[in-house]
C-alpha positions in Angstrom: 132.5 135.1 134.1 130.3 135.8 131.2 126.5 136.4 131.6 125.2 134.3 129.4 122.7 136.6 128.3 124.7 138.7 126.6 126.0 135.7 124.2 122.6 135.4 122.6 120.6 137.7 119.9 116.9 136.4 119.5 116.1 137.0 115.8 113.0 134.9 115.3 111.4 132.3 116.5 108.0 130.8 114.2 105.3 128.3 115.4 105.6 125.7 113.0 102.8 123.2 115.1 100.7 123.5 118.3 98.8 120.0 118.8 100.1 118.3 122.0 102.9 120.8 122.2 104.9 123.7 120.3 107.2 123.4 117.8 109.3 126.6 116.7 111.7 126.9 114.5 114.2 129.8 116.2 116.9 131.8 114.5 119.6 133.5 116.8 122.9 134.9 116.5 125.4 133.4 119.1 128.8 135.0 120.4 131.2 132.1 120.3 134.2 131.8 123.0 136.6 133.5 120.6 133.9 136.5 120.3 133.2 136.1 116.9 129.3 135.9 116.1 127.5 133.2 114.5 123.9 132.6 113.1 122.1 129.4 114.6 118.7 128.2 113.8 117.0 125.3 115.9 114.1 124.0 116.4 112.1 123.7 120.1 109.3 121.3 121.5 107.3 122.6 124.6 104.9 120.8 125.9 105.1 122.0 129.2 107.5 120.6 132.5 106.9 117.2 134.0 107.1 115.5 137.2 108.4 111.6 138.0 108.4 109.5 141.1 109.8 106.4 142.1 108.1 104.3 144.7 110.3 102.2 146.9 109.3 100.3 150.3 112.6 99.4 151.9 111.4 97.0 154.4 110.4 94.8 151.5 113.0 96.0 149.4 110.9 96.9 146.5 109.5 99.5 143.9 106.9 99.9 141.6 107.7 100.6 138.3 104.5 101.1 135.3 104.9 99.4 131.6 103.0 101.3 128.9 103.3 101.4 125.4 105.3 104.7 124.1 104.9 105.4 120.2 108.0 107.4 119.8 110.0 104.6 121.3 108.1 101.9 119.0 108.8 104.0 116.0 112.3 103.9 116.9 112.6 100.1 117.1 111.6 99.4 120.4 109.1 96.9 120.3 107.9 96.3 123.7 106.2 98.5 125.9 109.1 100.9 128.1 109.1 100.0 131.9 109.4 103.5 133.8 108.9 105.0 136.8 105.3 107.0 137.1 105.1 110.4 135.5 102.9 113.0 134.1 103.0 116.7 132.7 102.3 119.7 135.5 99.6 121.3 133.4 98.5 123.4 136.4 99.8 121.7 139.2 103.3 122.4 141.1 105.2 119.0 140.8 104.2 117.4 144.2 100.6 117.7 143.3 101.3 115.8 140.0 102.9 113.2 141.2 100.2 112.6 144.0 97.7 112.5 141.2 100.0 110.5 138.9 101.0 107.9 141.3 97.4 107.2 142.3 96.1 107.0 138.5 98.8 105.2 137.1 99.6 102.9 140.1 96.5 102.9 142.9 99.1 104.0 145.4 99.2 107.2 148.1 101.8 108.8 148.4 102.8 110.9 151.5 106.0 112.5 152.0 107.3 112.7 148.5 111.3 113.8 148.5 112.5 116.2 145.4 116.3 114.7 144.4 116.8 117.0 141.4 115.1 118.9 138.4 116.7 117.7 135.1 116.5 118.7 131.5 115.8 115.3 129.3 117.1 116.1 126.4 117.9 119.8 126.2 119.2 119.6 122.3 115.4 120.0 121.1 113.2 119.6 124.0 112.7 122.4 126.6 110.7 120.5 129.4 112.2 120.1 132.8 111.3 116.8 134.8 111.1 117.0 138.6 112.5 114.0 139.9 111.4 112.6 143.1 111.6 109.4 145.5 108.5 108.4 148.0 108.0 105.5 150.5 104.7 103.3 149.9 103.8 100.2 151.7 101.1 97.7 151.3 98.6 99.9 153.3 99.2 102.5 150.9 97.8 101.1 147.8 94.4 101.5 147.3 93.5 100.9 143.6 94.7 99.0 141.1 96.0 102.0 138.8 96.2 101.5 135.2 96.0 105.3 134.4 92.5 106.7 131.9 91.3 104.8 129.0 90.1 108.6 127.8 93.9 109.8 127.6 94.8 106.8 126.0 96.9 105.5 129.0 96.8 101.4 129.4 99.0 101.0 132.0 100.3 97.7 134.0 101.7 98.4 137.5 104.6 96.3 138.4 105.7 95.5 142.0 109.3 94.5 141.6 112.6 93.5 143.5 115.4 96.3 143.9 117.8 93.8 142.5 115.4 93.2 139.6 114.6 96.3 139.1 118.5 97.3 138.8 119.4 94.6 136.3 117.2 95.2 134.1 119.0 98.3 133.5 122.1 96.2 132.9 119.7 93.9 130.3 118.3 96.7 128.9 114.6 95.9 129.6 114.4 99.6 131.4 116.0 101.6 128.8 114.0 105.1 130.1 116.1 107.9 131.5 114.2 109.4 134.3 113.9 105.5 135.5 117.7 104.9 135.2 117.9 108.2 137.1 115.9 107.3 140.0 117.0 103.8 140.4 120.6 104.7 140.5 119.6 107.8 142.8 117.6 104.9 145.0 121.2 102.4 144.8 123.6 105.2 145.7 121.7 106.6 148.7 120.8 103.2 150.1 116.9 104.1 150.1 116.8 100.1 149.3 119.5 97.0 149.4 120.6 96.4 145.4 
């Protein structure tokens, strides 16, 4: 097997923009499959790894989910604030710390005994941040503010309290339309952490 290594020349890479995160604009030459070598320029976003969790509570049969308004997605055509599972960037905490933090900021919940299911890249065309993705228990007991995430970070977020079932067809509807939250509520359905 090839070591990938050795399929790829670094030529340049330039900052083009540092504000939230870094954009460069790289140059590389690339050995193809049939050996022959090819020049490739793309362009990277960084802004540093991420971490996700979904909630669930089987005995109830339920997760909560967050709705917040995402400016990308608006730009795009999505008019209504996105439905996701709770989330944040590492910045200098290993992923279980963040999504402690996270879920009590954006949710008012605790949780304990977080379980990792999988790292994933999002979009690894342009963007170079890996989510963790992991799945916690909560109960009633376990939520102890009423979330909403900071006003100084610009975060205005609603917690919602949902039914598996619900939560799964609005998948098929299209009111959850995020990744990482399709990811974990499938993940959730196929390991029977709650009844669909």
């Amino acid at each position: 097997m090839d070591d990938w290594n050795d399929r790829i020349r670094p030529i340049e890479s330039v900052l083009l923009s540092e504000n939230w995160g870094k954009l460069h604009r790289n140059v590389f030459d690339y050995r193809r499959s049939d050996g022959t070598w090819q020049r490739q320029i793309r362009e990277t976003y960084d802004r540093g790894d991420g971490a996700a969790v979904l909630a669930y509570d089987p005995d109830r049969n339920t997760v909560l989910l967050i709705r917040q308004f995402r400016y990308p997605a608006w730009k795009r055509g999505h008019a209504e604030p996105l439905i996701e599972v709770c989330a944040g960037l590492l910045d200098a905490d290993d992923p279980v710390t963040c999504i402690r933090k996270e879920a009590e900021e954006e949710m008012g919940v605790t949780i304990e005994t977080p379980e990792r299911v999988f790292v994933s890249f999002m979009s690894p065309g342009s963007v170079v941040e890996q989510l963790h993705l992991f799945v916690a228990r909560y109960s009633p007991a376990d939520r102890g503010g009423d979330g909403g995430g900071h006003e100084s970070e610009g975060e205005d977020i609603e917690v919602l309290e949902l039914p598996f079932p619900e939560a799964l067809a609005m998948i098929d509807d299209g009111r959850i339309c995020d990744a990482k939250t399709i990811m974990l509520l499938q993940h959730a359905a196929l390991k029977g952490l709650v009844k669909p």
